[in-house]
N, C-alpha and C positions, 0 to 999 in steps of 0.2 A: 396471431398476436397484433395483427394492425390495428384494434382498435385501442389497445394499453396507451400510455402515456410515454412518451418519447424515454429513450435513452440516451444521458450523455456521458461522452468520453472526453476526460479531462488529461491530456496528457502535453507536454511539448513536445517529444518526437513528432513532428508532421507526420512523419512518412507510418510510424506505425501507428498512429491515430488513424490514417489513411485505411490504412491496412485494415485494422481492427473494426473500424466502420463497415467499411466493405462487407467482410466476412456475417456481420451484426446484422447487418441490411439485407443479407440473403438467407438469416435465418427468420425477418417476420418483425425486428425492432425498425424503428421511423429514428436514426442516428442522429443525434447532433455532435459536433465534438470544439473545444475549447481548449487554446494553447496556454491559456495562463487563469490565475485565479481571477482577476478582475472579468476576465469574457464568460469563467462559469457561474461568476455571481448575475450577469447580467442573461444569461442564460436559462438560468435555476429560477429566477424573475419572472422571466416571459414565459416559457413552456412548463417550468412543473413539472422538469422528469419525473417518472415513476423508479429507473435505475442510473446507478451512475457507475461508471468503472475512474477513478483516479487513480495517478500516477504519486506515488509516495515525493519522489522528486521532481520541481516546476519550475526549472530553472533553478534561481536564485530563494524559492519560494519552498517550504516544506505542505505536501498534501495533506496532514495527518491535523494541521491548524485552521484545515479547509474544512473538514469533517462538521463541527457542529455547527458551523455558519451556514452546509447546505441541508443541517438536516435541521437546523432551523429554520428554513425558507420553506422546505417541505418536507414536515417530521414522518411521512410515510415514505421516503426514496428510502430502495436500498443502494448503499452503499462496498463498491468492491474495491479493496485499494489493490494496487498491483505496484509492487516493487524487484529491482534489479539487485538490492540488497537484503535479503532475506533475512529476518532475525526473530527469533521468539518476542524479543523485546518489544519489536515492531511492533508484532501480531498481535499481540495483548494491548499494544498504546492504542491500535487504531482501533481492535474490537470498544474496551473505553470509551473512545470518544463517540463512540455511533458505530461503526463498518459494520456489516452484518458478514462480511469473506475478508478474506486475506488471499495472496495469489501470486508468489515468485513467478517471477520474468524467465527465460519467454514461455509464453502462455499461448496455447489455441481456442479459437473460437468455442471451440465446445465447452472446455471445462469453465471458462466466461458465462456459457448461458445457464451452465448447470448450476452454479453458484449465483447466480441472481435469481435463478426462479424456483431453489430448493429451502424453502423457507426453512423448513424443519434441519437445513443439515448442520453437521455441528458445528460447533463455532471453534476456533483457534484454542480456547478457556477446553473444552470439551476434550482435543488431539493434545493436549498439553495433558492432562488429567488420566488417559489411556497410554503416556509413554511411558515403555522401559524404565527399568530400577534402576539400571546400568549409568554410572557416574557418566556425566562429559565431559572429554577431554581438557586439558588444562587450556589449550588456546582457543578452544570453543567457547568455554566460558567468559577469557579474556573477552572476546569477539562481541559476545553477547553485552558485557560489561559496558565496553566500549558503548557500542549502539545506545544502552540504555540511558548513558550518562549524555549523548550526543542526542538525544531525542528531548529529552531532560533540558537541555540547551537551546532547546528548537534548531540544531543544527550547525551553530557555530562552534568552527574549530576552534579558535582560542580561548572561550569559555573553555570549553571541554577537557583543552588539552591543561590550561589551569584547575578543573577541578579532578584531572587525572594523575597530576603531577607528572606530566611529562613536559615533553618540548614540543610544541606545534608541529615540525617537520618529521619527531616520530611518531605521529597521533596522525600525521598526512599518508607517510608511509605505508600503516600497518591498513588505514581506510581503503588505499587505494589496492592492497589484495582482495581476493576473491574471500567470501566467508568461507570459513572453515566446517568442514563435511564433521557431520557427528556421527563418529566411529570411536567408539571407548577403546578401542586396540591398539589408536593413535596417539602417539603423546607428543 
């Protein structure tokens, strides 16, 4: 793989940007990695990844508004977002905008390289289309709901919680739990 075109990882966690390189750099990729969006634009400028793994969230900053700005700099990167919030909603927004993977947190090195160099494998549209018949739970959907309407917003809470009709601090709340496991058994 050393002669491909660099790989960047766009994440702010340092340390598992750190990590993630690392583990990248001992399978054959040439890493670069970028804390925020203005270093991956300046990044994506000079080298012309060929992949990129981003983090859904960049601080203050949403990944998923990052998408076609770098796959307009280089409309051949693929694209892997990796988030700590998991949602169908997600995974459909990013596939849209460019992503070629999608990828909940925490993730290992392998299923990373496997999804950046498995052109043909399916896309999120594809694992959506092969699930169960079986309804989702009521607060799975809630969950889902939520995320779509909050993605919808580019991420702000008070848009959201206004077009939720809720109160900001219960719209804080229910983000700040884990997503809800899709088991129809649960209600």
């Amino acid at each position: 793989m050393t002669d491909q075109q660099p790989l960047l990882i766009i994440d702010d966690d340092a340390t598992f940007a750190r990590v993630l390189a690392r583990a990248l750099s001992s399978r054959g990729f040439e890493v670069l990695t970028a804390g925020n969006a203005d270093e991956a634009r300046a990044l994506t400028r000079r080298h012309h990844p060929r992949y990129c793994v981003l983090d859904l969230k960049l601080g203050d900053e949403n990944g998923l508004r990052l998408i076609p700005e770098l796959r307009s700099l280089v409309p051949e990167m693929r694209v892997l977002l990796l988030t700590g919030y998991a949602s169908i909603a997600t995974a459909v927004e990013a596939i849209k905008r460019g992503a070629h993977d999608y990828l909940a947190k925490p993730v290992d090195a392998d299923a990373v390289v496997r999804a950046l160099l498995e052109g043909d494998a399916p896309s999120a549209d594809d694992e959506l289309l092969d699930a169960p018949e079986a309804p989702l739970a009521l607060r799975r959907l809630e969950w889902e709901h939520i995320q779509r309407v909050l993605t919808e917003c580019d991420g702000n809470i008070s848009e959201t919680a206004r077009r939720l009709g809720m109160h900001r601090r219960t719209l804080q709340r229910k983000l700040s739990k884990h997503p809800v496991r899709e088991r129809p058994d649960q209600e």
